[in-house]
C-alpha positions in Angstrom: 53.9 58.6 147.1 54.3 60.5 144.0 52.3 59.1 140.7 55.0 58.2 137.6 53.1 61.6 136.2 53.7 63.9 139.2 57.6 62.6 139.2 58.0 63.4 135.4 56.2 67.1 136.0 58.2 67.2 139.7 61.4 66.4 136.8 60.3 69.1 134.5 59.4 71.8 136.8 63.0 71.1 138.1 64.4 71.4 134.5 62.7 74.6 133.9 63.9 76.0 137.6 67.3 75.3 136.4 67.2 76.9 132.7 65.1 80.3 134.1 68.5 80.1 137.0 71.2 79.5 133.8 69.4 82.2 131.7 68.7 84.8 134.7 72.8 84.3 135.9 73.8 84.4 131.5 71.9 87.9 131.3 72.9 89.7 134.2 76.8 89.0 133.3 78.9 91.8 131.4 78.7 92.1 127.8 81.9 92.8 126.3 81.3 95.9 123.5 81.8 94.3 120.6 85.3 94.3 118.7 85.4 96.9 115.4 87.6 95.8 113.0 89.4 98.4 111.1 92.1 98.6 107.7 94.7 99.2 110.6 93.7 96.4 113.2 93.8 93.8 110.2 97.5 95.6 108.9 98.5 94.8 112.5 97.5 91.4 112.6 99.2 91.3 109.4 102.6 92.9 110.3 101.9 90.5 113.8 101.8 87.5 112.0 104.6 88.0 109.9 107.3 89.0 113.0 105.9 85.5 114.6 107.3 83.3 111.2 111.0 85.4 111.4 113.9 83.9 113.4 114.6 85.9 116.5 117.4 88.5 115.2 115.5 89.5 111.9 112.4 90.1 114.5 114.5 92.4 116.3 116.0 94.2 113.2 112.7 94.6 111.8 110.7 95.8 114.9 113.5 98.6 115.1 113.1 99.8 111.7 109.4 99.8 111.9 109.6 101.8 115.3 112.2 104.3 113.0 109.8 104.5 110.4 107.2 105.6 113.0 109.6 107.6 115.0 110.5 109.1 111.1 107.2 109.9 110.2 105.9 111.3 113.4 108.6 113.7 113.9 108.0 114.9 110.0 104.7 116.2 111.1 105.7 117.5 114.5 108.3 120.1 112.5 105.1 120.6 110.0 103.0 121.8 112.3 105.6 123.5 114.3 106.5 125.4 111.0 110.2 125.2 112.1 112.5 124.7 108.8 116.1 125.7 110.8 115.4 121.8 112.5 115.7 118.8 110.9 114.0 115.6 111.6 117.0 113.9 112.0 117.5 115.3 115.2 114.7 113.1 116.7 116.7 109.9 115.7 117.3 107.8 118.8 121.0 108.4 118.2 120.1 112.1 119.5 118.7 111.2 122.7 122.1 108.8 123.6 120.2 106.2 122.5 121.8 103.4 120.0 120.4 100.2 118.6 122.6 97.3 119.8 122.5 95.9 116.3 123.7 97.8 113.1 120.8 99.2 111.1 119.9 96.4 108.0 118.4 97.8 104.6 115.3 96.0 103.2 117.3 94.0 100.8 118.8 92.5 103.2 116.6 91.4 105.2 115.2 87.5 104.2 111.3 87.8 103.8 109.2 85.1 104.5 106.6 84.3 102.2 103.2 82.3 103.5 
């Protein structure tokens, strides 16, 4: 029969067993690369945040224009770097391609902002 001291160092050894097992299993599992913030990750979040407080049909109309304005601005520097002045950018509007957004398309002042 164990002495009350060998049962607390039995206890202890058993404690440690389990810690060096928790630790060993802890460091051998992927680390996931650390996140980088950035000034357009945080804009994201931003423009995120905002959609999620509209009601359903001004998140719609305002997704679609912000897909415009990016479909705007990256066919201005396609016909930049293509050098060709006879084309304009209009015709990479998703009208073009036989495409049409099901809702008309609603100016900035018409849209209701919602302010935090």
């Amino acid at each position: 029969m164990l002495s009350s001291k060998q049962k607390k160092e039995a206890q202890e050894l058993d404690l440690l067993k389990k810690t060096a097992a928790f630790m060993e299993k802890a460091m051998s599992a992927p680390v996931a690369p650390p996140v980088q913030i950035d000034s357009l990750s945080i804009f994201g979040k931003y423009v995120a945040t905002e959609l999620q407080d509209m009601n359903p049909q001004q998140m719609r109309m305002t997704k679609l224009r912000i897909q415009q304005v990016i479909i705007e601005a990256q066919s201005q520097v396609a016909f930049q770097q293509l050098g060709t002045s006879q084309l304009s950018p209009q015709c990479a509007q998703p009208e073009s391609f036989g495409w049409s957004p099901s809702q008309p398309e609603v100016s900035t002042s018409q849209l209701q902002y919602h302010q935090l």
